[in-house]
Structures are given as structure tokens and as C-alpha cells.
Steps between C-alpha positions, in 0.01 A plus 500: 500500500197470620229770663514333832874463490499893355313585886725333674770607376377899535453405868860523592687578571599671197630820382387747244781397268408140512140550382611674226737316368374160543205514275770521224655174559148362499352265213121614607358596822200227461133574605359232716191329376227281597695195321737656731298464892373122379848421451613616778240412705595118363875515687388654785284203546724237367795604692345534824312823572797585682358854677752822383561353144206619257726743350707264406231325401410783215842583413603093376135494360577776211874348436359193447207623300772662280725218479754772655778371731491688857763698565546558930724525742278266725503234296395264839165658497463392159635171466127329603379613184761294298263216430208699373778639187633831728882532347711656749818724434667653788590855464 
């Protein structure tokens, strides 16, 4: 998972018991780099600087940085990112 994705998720709403046990199903919380922003700066421009959708932005940047598959439950917001090598599991 990545450190953007990490934020979002401790928005909420979530419970105590969540954010401690979901760390343990994680691989890696990732750190977000400057390889990272240029990515991610890269779809935002290439898929339309649609206003509302920089986090999502970040969050495809590190998975396809890692060569990780993205695991959501929104896979729709996601799905733009398919052509730039994004892999999308639904969860």
C-alpha cells in the first residue's frame, strides 16, 4: 500500500480495530518519492487533469512504480490508468 493510500485510508471512517489490524495484512506501507510526484504528475496530465483526482493520481503512481497490482473497491476511479501499466484487482 502506498503512503497516500495509507492517509486515506486513516481518514475514515475507520475504527480503532481496523488500524490495527490492517497493517498486518500489508506487504509494505510504501513511502512516496519524487520518482513518485513526476509519475503522478504524468497521469494527471495524460488523463485529463480531471479536478478532485490527484490522489488518485499518487496512489496508481507508486503501484505502478512497484509493478504492484491495485487492490480497491473503486476500481472505476482507477480504470484510466490501465494504459499507462496500473493493474487493477477489485477488493
Amino acid at each position: 500500500m502506498s503512503s497516500v493510500a495509507w492517509t486515506e485510508f486513516l481518514c475514515g471512517p475507520v475504527d480503532d480495530h481496523a488500524i490495527e489490524t490492517v497493517p498486518a495484512m500489508l506487504h509494505e506501507i510504501a513511502a512516496y518519492t519524487a520518482i513518485h510526484s513526476e509519475t503522478a504528475a504524468q497521469l494527471f496530465n495524460l488523463c485529463g487533469r480531471r479536478r478532485g483526482t490527484l490522489a488518485d493520481c499518487m496512489i496508481a503512481a507508486v503501484a505502478i512504480r512497484a509493478g504492484a497490482a491495485l487492490a480497491t473497491s473503486n476500481p472505476k476511479d482507477f480504470e484510466r490508468f490501465a494504459p499507462q501499466g496500473l493493474i487493477i484487482v477489485e477488493g
